[in-house]
TITOR-440004 format. One line per 3 residues: their letters; for each residue y negated, z negated, x of N, C-alpha, C. Coordinates in Angstrom, 1 decimal. Layout:
BEGIN
A) Y Z X Y Z X Y Z X; ...
# end
This chain:
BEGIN
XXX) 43.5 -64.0 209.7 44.1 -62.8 209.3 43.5 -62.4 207.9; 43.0 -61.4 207.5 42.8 -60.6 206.7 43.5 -60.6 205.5; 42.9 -60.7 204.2 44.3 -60.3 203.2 43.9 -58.6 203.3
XXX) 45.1 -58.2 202.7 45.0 -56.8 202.3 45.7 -56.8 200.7; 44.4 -56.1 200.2 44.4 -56.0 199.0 44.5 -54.4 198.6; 44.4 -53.6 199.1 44.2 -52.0 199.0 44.3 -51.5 200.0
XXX) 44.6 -50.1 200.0 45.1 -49.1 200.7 43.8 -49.6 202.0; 42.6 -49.2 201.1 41.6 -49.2 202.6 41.7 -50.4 203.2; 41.6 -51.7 202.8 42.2 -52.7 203.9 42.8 -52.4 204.8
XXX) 43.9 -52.1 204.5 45.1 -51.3 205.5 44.4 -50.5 206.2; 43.9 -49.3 205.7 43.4 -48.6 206.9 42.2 -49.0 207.7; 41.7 -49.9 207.5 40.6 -50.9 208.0 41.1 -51.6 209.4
XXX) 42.2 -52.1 208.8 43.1 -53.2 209.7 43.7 -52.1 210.8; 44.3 -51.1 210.2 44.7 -50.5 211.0 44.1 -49.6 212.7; 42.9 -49.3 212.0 41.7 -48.4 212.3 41.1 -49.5 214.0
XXX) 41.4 -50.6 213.2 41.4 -51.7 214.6 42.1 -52.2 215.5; 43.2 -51.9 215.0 43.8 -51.8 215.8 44.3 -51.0 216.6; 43.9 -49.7 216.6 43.6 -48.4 217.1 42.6 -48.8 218.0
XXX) 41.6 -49.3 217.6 40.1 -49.8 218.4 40.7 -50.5 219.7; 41.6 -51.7 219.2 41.4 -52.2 220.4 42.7 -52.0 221.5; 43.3 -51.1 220.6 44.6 -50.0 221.7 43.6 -49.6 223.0
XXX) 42.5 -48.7 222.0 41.8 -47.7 222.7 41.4 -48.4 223.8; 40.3 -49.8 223.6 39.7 -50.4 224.3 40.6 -50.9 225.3; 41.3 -51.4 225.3 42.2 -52.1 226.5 42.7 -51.3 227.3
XXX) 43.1 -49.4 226.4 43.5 -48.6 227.7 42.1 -48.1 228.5; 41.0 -48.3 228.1 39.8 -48.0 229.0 40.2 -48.7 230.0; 40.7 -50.0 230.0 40.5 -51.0 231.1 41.8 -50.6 231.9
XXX) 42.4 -50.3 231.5 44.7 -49.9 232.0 44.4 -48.6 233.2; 43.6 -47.6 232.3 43.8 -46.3 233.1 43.4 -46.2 234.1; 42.3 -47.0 234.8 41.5 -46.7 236.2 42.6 -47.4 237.2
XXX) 43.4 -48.6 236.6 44.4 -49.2 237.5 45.5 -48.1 238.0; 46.0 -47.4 236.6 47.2 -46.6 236.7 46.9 -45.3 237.7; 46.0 -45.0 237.7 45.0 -43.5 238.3 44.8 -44.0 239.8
XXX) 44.8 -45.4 240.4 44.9 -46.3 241.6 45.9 -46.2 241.8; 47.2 -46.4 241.2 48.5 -46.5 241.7 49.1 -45.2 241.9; 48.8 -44.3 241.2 49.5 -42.7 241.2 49.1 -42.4 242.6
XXX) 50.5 -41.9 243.2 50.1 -41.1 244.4 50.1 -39.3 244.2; 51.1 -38.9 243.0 50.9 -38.0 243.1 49.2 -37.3 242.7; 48.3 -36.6 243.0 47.4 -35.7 243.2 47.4 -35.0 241.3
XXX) 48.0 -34.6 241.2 47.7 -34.3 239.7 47.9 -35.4 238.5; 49.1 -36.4 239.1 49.3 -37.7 238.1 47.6 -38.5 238.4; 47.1 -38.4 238.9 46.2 -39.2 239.3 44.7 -38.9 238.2
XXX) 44.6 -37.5 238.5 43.6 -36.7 237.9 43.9 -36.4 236.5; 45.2 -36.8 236.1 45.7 -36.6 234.5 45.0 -38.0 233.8; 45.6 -39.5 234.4 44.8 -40.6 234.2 43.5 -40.5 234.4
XXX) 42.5 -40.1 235.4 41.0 -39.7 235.3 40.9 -38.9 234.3; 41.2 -38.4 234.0 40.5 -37.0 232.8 41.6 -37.6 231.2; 42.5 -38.1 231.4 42.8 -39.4 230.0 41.5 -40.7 230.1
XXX) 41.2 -41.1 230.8 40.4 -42.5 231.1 39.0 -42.1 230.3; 38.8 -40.6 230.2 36.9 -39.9 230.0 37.3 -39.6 228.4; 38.5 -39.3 228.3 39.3 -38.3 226.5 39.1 -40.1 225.8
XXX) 39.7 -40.8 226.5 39.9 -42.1 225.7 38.7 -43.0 225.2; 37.2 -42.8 226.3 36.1 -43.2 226.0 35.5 -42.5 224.7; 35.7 -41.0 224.5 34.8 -40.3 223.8 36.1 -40.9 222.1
XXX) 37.5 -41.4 222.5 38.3 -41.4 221.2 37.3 -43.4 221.0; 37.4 -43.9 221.7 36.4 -45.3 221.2 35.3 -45.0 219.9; 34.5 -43.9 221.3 33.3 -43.6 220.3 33.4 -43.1 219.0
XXX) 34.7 -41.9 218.5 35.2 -41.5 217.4 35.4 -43.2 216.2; 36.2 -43.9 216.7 35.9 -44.8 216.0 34.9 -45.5 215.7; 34.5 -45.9 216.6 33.4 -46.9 216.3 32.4 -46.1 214.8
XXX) 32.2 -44.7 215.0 31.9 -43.7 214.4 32.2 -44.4 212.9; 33.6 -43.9 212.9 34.3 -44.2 211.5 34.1 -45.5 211.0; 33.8 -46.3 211.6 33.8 -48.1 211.3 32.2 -48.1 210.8
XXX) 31.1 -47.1 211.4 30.0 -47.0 210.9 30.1 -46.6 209.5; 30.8 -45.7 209.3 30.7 -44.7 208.3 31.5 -45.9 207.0; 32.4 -46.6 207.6 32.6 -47.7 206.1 32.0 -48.6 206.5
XXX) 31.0 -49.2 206.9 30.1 -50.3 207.0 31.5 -51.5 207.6; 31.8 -51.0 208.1 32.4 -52.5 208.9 32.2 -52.6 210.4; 32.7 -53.6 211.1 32.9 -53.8 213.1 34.1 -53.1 212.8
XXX) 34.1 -53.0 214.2 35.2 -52.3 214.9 36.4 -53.7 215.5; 35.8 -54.8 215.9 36.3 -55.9 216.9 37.0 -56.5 216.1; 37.3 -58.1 216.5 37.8 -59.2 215.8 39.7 -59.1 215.6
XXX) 40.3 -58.2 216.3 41.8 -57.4 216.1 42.5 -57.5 217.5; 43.1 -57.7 218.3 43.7 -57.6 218.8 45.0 -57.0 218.8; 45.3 -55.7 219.7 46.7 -54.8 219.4 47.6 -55.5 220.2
XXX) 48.7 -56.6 219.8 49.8 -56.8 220.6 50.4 -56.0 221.0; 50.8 -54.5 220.7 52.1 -53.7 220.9 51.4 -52.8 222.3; 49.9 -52.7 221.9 49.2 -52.2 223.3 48.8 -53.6 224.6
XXX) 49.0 -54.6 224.1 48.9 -55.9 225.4 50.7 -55.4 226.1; 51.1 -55.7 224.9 52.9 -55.4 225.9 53.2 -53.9 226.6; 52.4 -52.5 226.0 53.1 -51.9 226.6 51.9 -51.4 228.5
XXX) 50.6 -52.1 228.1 49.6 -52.5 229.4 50.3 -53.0 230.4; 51.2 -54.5 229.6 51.7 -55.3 230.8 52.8 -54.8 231.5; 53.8 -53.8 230.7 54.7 -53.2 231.5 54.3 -52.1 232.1
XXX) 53.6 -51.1 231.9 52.6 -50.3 233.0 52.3 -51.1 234.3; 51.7 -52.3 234.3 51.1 -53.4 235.4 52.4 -53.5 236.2; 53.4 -53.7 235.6 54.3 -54.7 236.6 55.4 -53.2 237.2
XXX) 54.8 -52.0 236.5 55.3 -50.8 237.7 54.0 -50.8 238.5; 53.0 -50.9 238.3 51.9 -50.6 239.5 52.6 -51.6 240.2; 53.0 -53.0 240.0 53.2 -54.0 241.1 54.5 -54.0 241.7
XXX) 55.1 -52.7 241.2 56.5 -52.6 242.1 56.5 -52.7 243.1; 57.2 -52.7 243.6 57.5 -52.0 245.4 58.2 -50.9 245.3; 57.9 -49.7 245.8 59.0 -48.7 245.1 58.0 -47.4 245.9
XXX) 59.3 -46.5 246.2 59.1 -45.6 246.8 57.9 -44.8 246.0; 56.5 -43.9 246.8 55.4 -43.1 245.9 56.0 -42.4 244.4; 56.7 -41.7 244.8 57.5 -40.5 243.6 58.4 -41.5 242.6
XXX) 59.0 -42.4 242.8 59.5 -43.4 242.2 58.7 -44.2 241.0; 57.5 -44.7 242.0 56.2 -45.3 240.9 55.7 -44.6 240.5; 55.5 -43.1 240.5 54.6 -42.4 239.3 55.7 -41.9 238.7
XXX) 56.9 -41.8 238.6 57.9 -41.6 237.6 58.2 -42.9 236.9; 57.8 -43.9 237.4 57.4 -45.1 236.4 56.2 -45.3 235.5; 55.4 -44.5 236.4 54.0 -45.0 235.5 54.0 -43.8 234.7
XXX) 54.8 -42.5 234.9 54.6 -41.3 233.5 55.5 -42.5 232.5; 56.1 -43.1 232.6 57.4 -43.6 232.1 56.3 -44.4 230.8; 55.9 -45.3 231.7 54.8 -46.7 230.8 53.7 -45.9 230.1
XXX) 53.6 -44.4 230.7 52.1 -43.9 230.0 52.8 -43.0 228.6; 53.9 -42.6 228.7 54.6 -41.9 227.7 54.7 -42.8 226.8; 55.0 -44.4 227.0 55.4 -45.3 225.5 53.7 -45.4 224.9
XXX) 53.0 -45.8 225.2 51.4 -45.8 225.0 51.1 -44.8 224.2; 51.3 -43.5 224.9 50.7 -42.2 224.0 52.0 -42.0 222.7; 53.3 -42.6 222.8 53.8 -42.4 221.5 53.4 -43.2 220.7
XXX) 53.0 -44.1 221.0 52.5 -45.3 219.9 51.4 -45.0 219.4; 50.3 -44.6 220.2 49.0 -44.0 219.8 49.3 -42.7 218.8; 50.7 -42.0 219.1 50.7 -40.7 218.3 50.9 -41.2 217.0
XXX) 51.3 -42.1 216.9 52.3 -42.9 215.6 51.7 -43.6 215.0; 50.5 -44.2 215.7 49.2 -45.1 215.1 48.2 -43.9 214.3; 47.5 -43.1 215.1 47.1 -41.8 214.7 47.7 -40.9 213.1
XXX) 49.0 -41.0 213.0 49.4 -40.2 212.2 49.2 -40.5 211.1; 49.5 -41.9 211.0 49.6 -43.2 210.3 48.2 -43.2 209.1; 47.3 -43.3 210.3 45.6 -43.1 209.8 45.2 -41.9 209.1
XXX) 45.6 -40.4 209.8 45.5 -39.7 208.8 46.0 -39.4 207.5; 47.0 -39.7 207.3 47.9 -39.8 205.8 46.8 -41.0 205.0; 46.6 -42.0 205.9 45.7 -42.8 205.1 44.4 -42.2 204.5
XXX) 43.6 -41.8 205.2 42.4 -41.4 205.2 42.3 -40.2 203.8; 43.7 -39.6 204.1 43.6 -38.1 203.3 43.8 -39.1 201.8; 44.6 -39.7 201.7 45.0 -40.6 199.7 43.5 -40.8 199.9
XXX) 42.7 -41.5 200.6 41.7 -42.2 200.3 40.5 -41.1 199.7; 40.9 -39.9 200.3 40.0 -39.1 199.7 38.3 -38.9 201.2; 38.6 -39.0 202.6 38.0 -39.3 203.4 38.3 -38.3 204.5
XXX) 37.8 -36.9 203.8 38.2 -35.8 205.0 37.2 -35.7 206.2; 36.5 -36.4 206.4 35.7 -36.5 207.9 36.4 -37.1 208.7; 36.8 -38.0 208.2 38.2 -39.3 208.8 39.2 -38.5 209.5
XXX) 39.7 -37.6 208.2 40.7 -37.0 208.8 40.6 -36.1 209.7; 39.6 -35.6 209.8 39.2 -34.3 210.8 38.9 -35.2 212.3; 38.5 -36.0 212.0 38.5 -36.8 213.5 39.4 -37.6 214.1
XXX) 40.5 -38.1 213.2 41.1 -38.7 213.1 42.5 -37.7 214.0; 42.6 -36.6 213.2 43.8 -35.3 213.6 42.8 -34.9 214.8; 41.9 -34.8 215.3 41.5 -34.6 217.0 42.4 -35.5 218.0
XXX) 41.9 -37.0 217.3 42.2 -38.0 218.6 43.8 -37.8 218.2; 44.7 -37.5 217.6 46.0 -37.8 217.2 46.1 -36.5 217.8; 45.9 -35.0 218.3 46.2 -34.1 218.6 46.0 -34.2 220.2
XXX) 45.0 -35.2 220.6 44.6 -34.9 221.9 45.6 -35.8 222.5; 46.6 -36.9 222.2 47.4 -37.9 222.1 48.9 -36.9 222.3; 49.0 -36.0 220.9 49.9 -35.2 222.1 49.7 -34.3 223.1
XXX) 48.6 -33.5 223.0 48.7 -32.8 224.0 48.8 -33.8 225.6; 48.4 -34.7 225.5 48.5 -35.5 226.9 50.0 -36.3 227.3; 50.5 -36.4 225.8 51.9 -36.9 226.0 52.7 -35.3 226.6
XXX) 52.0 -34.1 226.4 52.8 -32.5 226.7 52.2 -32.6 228.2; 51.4 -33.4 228.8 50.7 -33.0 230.4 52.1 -33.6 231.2; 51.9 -35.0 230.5 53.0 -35.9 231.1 54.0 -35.8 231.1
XXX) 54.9 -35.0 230.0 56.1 -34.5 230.2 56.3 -33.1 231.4; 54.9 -32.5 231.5 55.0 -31.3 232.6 54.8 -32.2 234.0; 54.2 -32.8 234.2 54.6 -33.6 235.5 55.2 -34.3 236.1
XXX) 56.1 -35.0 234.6 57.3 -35.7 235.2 58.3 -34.8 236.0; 58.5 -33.4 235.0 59.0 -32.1 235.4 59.1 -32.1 236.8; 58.0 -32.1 237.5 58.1 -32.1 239.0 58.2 -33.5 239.7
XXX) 57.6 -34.6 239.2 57.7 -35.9 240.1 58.7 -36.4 240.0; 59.9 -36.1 238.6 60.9 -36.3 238.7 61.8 -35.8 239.6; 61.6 -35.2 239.9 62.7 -34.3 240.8 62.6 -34.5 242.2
XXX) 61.0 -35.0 242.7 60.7 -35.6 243.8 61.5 -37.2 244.1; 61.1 -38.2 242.7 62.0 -38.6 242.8 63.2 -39.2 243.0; 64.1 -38.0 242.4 65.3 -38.0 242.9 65.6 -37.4 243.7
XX) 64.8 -37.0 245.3 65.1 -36.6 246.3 64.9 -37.8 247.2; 63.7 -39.0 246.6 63.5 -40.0 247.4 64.6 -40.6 248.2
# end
């Protein structure tokens, strides 16, 4: 573990563990996008899985730009909220049931990510690191707007179902 001695430590540490949020839901989303029956839940995870590659590369970017790696971090809070996503893909449970589960598991992810994001820009800005923040407030904007897709299709898969 790292000491942290200054603000940028922190945002260092933190910045990686963003990295390896990001990186583990590369590997989450093509499972989740397998399990969705509904036709738009599906194509939301595909077109999240392509947004989350290009937010990797945004980092890795920034980890250039302060001369450090990106690796070496592992995000517990994204291992737990992957594994509870997994074990709705491994329900048994009516179609409309499981993707009102998996909006469920993909909603805790994107609030965490919004909350990890926010986090970083406040950082970035003290530090005096407005490239940071301009890229930084992208991936943290694209975080909600996908957490606003998810709440529109729960809209409908919820209601499916509770007709199941």
């Amino acid at each position: 573990m790292t000491r942290l001695k200054t603000l940028k430590d922190l945002y260092v540490e933190q910045l990686k563990d963003l990295y390896s949020a990001e990186t583990q839901l590369v590997q989450a989303l093509p499972k989740m996008a397998a399990a969705a029956s509904d036709a738009q839940l599906k194509q939301g995870f595909e077109r999240h899985l392509d947004q989350t590659k290009v937010q990797v590369q945004r980092l890795e970017g920034l980890f250039k730009d302060l001369n450090e790696e990106p690796g070496g971090h592992t995000c517990k809070a994204m291992q737990g909220l992957i594994a509870e996503g997994e074990e709705m893909i491994r329900e048994d449970a009516v179609p409309a049931v499981k993707d009102a589960g998996l909006i469920a598991a993909a909603q805790r992810v994107e609030h965490y990510e919004i909350a990890g994001y926010g986090t970083v820009v406040r950082y970035a800005e003290v530090l005096g690191l407005p490239q940071h923040m301009t890229q930084l407030r992208t991936t943290e904007q694209e975080e909600k707007d996908t957490d606003l897709t998810l709440t529109s299709a729960a809209n409908t898969i919820n209601q499916k179902a509770a007709r199941a």
